[in-house]
MDTraj code that builds the backbone (N, CA, C; nanometers):
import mdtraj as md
import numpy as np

residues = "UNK UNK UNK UNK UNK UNK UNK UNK UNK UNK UNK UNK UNK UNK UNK UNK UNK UNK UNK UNK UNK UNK UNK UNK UNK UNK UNK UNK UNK UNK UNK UNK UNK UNK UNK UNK UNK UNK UNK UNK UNK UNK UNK UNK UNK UNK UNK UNK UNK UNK UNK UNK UNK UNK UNK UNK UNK UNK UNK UNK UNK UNK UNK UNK UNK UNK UNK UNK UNK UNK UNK UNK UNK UNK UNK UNK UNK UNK UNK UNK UNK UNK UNK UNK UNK UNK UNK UNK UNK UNK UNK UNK UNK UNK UNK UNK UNK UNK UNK UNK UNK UNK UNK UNK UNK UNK UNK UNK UNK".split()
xyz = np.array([
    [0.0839, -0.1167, 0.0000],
    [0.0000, 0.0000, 0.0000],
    [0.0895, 0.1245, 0.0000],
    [0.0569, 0.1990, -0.0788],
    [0.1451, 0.3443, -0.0836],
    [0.1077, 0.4180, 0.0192],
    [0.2255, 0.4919, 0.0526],
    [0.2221, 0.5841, 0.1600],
    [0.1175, 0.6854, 0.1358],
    [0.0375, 0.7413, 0.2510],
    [-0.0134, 0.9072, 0.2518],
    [0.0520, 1.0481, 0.2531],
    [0.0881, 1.1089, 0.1642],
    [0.1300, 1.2107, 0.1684],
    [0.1109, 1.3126, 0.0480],
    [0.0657, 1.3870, 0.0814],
    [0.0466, 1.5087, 0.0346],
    [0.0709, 1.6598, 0.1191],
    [0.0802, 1.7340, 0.0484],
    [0.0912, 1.8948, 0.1223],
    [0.0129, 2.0070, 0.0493],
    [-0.0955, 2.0067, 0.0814],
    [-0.1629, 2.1587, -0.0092],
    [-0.1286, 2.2432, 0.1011],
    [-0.1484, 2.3367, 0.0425],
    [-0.1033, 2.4716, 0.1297],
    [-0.1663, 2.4971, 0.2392],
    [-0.3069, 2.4844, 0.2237],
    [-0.3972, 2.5701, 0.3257],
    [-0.4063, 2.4594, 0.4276],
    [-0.4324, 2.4783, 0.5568],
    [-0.4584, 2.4177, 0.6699],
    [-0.5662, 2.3942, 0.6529],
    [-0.6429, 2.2549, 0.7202],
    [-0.7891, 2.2223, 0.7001],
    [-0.8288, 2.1819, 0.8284],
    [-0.9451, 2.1287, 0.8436],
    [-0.9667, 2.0799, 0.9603],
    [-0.9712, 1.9094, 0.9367],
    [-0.9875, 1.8208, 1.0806],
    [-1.0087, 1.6839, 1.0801],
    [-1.1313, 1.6808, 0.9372],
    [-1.1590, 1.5798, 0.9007],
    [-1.3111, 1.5882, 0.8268],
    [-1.4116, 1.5090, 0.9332],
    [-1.3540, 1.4522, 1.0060],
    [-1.4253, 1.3304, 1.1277],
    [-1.3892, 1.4107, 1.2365],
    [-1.5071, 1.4111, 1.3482],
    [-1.4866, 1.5157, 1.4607],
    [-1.4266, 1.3891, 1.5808],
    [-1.3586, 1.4722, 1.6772],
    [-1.3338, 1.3371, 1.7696],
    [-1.4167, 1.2395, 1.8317],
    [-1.5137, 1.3212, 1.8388],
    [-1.6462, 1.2554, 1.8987],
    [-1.7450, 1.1535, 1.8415],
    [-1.6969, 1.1743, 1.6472],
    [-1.7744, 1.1259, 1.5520],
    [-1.7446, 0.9235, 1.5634],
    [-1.7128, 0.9070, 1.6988],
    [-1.6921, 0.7546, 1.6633],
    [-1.7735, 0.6715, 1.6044],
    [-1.8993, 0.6972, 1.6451],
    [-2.0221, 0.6071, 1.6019],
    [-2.0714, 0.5926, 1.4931],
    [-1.9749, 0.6904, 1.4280],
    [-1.9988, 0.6946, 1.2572],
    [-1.9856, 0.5667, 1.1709],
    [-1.8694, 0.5314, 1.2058],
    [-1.8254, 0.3755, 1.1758],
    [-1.8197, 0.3193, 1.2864],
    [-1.9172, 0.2286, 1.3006],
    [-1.9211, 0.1451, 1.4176],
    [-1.8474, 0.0141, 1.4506],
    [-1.7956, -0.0565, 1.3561],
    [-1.7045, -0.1599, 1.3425],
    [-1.5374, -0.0459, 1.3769],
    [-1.5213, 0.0157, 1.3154],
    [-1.3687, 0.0934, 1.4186],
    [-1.3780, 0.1582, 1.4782],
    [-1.5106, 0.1837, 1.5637],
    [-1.5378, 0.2664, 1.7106],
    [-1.5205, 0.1260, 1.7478],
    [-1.5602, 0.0178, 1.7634],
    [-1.5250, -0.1441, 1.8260],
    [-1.4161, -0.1772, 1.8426],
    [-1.3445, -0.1872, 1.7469],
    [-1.1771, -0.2337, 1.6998],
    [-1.1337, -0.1211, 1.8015],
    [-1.1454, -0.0341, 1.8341],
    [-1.0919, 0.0999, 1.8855],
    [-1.0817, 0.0677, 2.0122],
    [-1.2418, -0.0212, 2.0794],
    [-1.2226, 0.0125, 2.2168],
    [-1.1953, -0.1166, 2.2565],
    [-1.1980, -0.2778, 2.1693],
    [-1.1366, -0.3644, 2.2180],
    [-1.0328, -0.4329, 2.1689],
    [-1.0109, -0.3900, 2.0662],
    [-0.8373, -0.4247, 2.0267],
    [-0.7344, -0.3456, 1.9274],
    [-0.7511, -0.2137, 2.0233],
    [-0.6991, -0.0925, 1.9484],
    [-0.5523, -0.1187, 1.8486],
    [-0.4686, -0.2544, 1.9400],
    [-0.3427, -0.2317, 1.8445],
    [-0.3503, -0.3287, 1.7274],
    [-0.5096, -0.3575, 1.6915],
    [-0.5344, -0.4050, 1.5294],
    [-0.5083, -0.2611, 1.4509],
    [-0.5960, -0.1519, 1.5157],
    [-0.5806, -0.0060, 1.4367],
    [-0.4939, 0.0478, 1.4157],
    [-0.4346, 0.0142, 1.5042],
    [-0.2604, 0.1137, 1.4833],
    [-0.1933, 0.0091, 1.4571],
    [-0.1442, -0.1141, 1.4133],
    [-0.1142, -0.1958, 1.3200],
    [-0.1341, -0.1139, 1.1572],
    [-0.2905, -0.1489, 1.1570],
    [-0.3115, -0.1330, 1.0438],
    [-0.3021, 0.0514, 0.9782],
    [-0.3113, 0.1231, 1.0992],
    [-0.2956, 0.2953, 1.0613],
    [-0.1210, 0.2842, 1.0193],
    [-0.0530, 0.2721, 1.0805],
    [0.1215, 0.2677, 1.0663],
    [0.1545, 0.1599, 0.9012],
    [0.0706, 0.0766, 0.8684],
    [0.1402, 0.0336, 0.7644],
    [0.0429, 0.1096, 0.6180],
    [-0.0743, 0.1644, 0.6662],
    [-0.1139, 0.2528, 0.5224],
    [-0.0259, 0.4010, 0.5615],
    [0.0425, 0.4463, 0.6859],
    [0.1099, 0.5268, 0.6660],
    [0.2286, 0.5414, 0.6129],
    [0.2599, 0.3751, 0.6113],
    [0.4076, 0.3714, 0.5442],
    [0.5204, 0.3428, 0.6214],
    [0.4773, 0.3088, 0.7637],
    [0.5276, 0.2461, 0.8947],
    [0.6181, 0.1519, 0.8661],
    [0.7479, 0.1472, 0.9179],
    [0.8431, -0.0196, 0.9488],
    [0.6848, -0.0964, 1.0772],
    [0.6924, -0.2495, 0.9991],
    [0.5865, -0.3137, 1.0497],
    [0.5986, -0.3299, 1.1977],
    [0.7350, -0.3050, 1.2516],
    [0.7560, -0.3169, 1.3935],
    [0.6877, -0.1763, 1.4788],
    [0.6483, -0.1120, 1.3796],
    [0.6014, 0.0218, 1.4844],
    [0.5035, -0.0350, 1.5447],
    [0.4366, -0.1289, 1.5531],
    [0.3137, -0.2199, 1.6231],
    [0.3852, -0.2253, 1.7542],
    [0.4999, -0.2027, 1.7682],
    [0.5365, -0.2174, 1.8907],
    [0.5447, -0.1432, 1.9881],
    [0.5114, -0.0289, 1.9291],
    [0.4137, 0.0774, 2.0058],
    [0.3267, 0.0423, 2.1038],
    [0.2455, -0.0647, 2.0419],
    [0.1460, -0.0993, 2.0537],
    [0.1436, -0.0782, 2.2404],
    [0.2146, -0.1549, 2.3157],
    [0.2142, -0.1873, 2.3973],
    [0.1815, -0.0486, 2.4984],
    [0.2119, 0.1084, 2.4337],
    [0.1410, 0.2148, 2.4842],
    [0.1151, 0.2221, 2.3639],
    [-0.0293, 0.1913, 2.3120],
    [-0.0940, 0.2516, 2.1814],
    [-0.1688, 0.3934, 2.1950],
    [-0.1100, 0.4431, 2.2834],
    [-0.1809, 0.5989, 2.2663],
    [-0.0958, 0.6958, 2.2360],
    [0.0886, 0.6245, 2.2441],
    [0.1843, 0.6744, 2.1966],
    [0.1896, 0.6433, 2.0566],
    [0.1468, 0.5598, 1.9743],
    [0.1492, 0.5087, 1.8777],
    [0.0857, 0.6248, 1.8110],
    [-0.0648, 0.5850, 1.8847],
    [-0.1649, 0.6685, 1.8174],
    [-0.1271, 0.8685, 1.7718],
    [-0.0391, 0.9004, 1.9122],
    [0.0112, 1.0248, 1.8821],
    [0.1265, 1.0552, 1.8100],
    [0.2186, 0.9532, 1.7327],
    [0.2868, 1.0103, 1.6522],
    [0.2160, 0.9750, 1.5106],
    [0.1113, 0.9033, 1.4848],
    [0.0871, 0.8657, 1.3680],
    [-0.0311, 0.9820, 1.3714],
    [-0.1017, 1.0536, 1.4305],
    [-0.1408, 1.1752, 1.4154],
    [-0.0955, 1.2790, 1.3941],
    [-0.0033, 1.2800, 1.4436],
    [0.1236, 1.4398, 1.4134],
    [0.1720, 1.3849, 1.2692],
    [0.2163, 1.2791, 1.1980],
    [0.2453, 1.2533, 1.0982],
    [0.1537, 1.2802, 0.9907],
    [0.0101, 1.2169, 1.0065],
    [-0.0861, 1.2893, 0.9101],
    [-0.0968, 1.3905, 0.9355],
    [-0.1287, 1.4611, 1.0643],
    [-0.1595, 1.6565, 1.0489],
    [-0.0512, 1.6874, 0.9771],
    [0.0654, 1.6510, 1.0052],
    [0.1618, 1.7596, 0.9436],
    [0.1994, 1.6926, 0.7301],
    [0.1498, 1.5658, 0.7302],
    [0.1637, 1.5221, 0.5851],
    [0.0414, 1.5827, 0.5127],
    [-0.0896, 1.5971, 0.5695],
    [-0.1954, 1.6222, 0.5210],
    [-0.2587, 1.8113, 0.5628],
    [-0.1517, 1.8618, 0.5666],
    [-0.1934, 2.0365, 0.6837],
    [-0.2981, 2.0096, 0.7373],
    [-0.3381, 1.9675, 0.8546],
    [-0.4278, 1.9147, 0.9057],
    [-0.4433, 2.0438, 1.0298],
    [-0.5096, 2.1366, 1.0545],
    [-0.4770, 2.2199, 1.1602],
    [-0.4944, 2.1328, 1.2961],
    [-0.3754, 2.2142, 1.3987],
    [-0.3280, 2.1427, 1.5514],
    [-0.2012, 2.1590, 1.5132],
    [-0.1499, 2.1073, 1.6497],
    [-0.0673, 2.0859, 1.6898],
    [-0.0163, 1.9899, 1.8295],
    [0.1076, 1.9677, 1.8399],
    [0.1538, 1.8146, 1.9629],
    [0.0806, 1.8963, 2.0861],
    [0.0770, 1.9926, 2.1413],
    [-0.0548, 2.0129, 2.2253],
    [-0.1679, 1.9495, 2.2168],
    [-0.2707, 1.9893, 2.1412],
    [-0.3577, 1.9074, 2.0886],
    [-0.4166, 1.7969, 2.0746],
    [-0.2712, 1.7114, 1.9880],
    [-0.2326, 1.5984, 1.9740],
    [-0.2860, 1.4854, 2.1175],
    [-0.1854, 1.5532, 2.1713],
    [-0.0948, 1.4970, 2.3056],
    [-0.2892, 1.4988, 2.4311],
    [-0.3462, 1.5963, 2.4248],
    [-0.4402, 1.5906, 2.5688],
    [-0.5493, 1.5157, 2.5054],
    [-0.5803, 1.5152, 2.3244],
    [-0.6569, 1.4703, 2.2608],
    [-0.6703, 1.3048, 2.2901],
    [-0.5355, 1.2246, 2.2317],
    [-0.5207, 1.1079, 2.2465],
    [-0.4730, 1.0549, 2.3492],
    [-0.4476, 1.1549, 2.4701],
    [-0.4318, 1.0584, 2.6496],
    [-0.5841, 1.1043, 2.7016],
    [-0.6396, 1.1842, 2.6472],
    [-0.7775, 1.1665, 2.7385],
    [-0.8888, 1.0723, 2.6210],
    [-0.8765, 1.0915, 2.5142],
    [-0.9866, 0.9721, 2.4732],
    [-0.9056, 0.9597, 2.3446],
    [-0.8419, 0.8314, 2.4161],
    [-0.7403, 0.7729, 2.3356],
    [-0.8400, 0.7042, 2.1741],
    [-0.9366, 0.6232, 2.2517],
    [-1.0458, 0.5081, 2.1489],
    [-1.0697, 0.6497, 2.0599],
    [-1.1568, 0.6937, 2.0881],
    [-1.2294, 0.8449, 1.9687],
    [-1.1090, 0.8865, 1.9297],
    [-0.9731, 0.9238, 1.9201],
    [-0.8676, 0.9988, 1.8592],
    [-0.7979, 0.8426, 1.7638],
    [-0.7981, 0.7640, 1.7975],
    [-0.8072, 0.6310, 1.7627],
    [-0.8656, 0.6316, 1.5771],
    [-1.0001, 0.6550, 1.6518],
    [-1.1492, 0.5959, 1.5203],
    [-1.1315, 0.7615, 1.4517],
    [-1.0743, 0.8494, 1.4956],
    [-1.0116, 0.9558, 1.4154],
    [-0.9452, 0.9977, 1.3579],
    [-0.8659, 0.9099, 1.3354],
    [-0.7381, 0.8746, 1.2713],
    [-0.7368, 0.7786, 1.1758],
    [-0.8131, 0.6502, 1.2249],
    [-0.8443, 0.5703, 1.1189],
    [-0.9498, 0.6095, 1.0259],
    [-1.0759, 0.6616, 1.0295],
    [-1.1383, 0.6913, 0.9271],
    [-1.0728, 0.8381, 0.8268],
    [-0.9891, 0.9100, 0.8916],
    [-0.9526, 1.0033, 0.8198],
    [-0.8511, 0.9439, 0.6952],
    [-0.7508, 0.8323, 0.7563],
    [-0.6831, 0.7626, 0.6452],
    [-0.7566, 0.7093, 0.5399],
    [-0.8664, 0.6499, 0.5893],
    [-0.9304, 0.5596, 0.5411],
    [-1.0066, 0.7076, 0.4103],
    [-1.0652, 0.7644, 0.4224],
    [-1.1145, 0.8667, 0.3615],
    [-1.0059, 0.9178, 0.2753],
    [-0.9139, 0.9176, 0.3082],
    [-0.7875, 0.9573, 0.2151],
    [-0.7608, 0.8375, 0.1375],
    [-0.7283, 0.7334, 0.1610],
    [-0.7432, 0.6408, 0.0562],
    [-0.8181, 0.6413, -0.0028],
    [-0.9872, 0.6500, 0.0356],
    [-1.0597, 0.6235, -0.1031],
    [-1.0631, 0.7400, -0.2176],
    [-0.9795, 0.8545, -0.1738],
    [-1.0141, 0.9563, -0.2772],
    [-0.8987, 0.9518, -0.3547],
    [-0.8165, 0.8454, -0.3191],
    [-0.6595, 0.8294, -0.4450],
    [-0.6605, 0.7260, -0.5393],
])
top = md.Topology()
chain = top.add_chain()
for i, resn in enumerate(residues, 1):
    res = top.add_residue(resn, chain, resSeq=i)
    for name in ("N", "CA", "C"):
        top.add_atom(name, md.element.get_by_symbol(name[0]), res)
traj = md.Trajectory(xyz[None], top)
């Protein structure tokens, strides 16, 4: 799978709100009972060495560099502030926010 990356100029927002878990209900699930399937699978459509799963073991660290990687590959407005209180206080929703945003980026390539 090819990497995500692009850079348009302008800053945008998430397109999925953090809260929007219930949108997709099968990775609001995966999210809250076996999150390091998601970040498995978020790190290798990002283009991840397959060992970054080894994150896993704090997957909310996982989860926060593979967010700073899309905001900053995709101008995603935020920043590691953000980032950082976003995915240690609701790790699952910043999770299913991350994955559907990839996921949305794949289908439009």
């Amino acid at each position: 799978m090819a990497a995500i990356y692009t850079a348009p100029n302008d800053l945008r927002a998430f397109k999925f709100g953090l809260f929007d878990c219930l949108g997709d209900i099968n990775t609001c699930l995966f999210a809250f009972l076996v999150p390091c399937l998601l970040v498995k699978s978020n790190s290798e459509a990002m283009g991840e060495h397959p060992l970054f799963m080894c994150c896993c073991v704090q997957y909310p660290l996982a989860t926060w560099l593979l967010r700073q990687k899309l905001r900053l590959s995709q101008n995603i407005q935020g920043d590691l502030l953000d980032d950082c209180w976003q995915v240690t206080i609701f790790s699952p929703c910043a999770l299913v926010q991350l994955t559907r945003e990839i996921k949305d980026i794949q289908s439009s390539q």
